[in-house]
C-alpha positions in Angstrom: -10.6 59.0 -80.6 -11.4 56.8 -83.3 -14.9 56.3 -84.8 -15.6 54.6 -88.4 -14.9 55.2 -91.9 -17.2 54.9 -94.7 -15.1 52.7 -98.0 -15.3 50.9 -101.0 -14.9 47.2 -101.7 -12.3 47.0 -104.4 -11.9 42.9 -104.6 -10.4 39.9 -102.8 -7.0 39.0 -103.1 -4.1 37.0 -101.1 -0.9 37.2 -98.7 1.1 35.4 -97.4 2.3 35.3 -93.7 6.0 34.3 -92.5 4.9 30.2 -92.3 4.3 31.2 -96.3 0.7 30.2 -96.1 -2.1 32.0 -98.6 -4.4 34.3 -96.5 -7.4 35.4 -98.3 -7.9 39.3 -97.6 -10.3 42.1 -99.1 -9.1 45.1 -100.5 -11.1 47.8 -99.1 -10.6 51.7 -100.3 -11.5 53.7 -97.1 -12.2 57.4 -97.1 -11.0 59.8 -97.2 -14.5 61.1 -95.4 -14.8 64.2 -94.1 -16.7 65.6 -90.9 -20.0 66.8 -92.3 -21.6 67.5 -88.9 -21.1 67.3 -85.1 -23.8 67.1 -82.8 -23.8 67.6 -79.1 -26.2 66.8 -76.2 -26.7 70.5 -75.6 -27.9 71.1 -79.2 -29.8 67.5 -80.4 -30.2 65.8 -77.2 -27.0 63.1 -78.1 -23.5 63.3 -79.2 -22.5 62.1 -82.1 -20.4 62.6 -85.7 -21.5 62.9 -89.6 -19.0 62.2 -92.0 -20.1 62.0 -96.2 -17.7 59.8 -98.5 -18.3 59.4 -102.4 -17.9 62.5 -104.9 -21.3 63.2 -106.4 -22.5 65.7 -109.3 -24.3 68.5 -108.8 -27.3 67.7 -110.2 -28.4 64.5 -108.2 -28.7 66.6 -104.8 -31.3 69.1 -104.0 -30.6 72.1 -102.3 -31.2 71.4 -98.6 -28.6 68.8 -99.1 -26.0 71.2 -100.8 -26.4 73.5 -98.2 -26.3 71.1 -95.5 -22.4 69.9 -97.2 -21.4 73.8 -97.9 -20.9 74.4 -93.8 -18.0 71.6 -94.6 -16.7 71.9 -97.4 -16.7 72.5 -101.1 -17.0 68.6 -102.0 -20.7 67.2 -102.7 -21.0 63.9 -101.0 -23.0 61.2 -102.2 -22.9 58.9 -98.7 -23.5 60.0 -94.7 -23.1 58.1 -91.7 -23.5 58.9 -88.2 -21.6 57.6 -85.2 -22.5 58.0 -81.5 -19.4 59.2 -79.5 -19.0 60.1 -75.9 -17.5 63.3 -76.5 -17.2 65.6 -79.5 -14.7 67.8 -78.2 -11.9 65.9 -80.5 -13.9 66.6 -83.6 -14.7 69.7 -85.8 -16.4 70.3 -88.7 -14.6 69.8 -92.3 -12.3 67.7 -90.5 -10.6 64.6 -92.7 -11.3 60.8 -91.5 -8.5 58.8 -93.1 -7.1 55.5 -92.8 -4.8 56.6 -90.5 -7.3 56.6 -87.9 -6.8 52.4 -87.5 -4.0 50.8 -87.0 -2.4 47.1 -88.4 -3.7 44.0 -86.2 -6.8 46.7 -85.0 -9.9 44.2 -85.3 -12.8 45.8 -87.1 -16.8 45.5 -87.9 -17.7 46.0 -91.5 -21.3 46.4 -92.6 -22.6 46.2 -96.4 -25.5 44.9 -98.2 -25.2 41.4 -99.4 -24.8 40.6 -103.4 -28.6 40.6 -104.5 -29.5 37.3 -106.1 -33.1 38.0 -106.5 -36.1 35.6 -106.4 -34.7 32.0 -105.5 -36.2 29.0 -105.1 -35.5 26.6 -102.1 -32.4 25.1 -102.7 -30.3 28.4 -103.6 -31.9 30.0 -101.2 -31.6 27.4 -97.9 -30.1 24.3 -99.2 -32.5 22.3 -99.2 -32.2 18.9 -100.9 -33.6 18.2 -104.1 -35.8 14.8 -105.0 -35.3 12.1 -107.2 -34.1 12.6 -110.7 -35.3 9.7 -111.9 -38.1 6.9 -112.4 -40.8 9.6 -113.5 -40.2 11.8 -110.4 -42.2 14.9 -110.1 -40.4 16.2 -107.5 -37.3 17.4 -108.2 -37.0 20.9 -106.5 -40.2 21.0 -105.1 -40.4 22.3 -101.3 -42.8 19.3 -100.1 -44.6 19.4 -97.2 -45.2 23.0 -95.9 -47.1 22.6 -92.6 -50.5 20.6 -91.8 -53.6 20.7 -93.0 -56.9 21.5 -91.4 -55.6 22.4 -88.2 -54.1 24.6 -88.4 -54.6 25.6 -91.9 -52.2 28.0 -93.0 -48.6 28.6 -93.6 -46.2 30.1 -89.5 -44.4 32.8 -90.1 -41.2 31.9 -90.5 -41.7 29.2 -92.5 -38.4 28.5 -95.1 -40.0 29.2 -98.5 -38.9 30.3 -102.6 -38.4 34.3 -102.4 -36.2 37.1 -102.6 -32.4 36.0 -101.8 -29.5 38.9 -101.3 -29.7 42.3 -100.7 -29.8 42.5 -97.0 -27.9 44.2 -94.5 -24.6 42.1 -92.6 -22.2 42.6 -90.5 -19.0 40.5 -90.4 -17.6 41.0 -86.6 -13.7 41.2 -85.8 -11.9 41.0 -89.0 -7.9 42.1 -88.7 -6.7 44.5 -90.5 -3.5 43.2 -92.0 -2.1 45.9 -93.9 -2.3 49.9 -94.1 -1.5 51.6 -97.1 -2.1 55.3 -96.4 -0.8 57.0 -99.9 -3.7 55.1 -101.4 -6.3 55.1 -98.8 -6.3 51.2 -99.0 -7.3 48.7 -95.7 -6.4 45.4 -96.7 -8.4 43.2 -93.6 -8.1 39.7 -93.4 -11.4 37.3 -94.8 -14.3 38.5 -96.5 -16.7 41.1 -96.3 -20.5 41.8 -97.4 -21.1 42.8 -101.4 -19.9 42.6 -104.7 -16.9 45.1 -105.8 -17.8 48.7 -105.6 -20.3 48.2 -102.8 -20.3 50.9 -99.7 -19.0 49.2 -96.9 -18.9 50.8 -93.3 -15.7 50.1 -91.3 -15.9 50.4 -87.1 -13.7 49.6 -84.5 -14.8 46.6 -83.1 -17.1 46.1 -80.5 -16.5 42.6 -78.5 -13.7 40.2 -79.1 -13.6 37.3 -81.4 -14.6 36.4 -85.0 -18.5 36.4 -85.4 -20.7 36.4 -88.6 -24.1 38.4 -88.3 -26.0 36.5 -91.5 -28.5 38.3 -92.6 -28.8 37.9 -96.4 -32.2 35.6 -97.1 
């Protein structure tokens, strides 16, 4: 039974298929993550799996935490995740999730937090076009008009406005994994994913067919 893997973006890169056209791919290190914690429906009410991912020193844990990870291991882990499953009979504690768990062509979901850009104005943040340059123009990158004015005199929610840009949580739906590389823990999937190198990325098995983008990064 597979279930997801928690990774690290590494970078983008390219390969080429047999028609000898450049496919853009992103190197992803996954795991290995270990089984942290199972839980059943007899015991919490649901079933589902723990895994940790990311050596951590000592110090930055306190001790609930390090006794939580001593029932699976010696390893402090800096990142947990749980997954629902059906049945936890195929898992145990201190088990290893690796990337031997997918397979090539297997479509996946990955989730990270987007590149924070912090606070951006209109046209970074929703492309909005800018006003004249010229002839003593005010208005270059102004927003204009933001609503009417006595009635009903104030701003919708909603509204497209200057603000914080990045940092959000998205999923990119259905990439293919394109290449395995299991002495190096490396998934190589095809097309890009959430963050900037070295952001925590959470790999799934895919959950409905086709190529959707979740945006969710303004």
């Amino acid at each position: 039974m597979s279930i997801g893997i928690l990774g690290k973006k590494l970078g983008m890169s390219q390969l080429f298929d047999d028609q000898g056209r450049a496919v853009p791919v992103t190197l992803i290190q996954a795991g290995p993550c270990r089984i942290t914690q199972v839980k059943s429906s007899h015991t919490d009410g649901y079933s589902s799996v723990q895994i940790g991912f990311g050596i951590v020193r000592e110090k930055l844990l306190n001790k609930p935490a390090k006794g939580h990870l001593a029932k699976s291991g010696e390893d402090l882990l800096r990142h947990l995740r749980e997954y629902r499953v059906d049945d936890v009979k195929d898992f145990a504690v201190g088990n290893a999730i690796t990337v031997e768990n997918f397979s090539t062509g297997q479509k996946v979901d990955v989730s990270g937090d987007t590149m924070g850009r912090g606070f951006a104005g209109y046209q970074k943040r929703h492309g909005f076009s800018r006003g004249p340059m010229s002839h003593g123009s005010k208005n270059h990158r102004l927003p204009g008009s933001t609503g009417a004015g006595t009635t009903p005199g104030r701003i919708y929610p909603g509204k497209r406005m200057a603000g914080r840009y990045g940092g959000k949580k998205v999923t990119t739906r259905g990439l293919q994994i394109l290449k395995i590389d299991i002495d190096h823990n490396l998934l190589v999937v095809k097309g890009s994913v959430p963050g900037k190198p070295g952001a925590l990325l959470n790999i799934r098995p895919a959950t409905r067919v086709g190529v959707t983008t979740s945006i969710g990064g303004k």
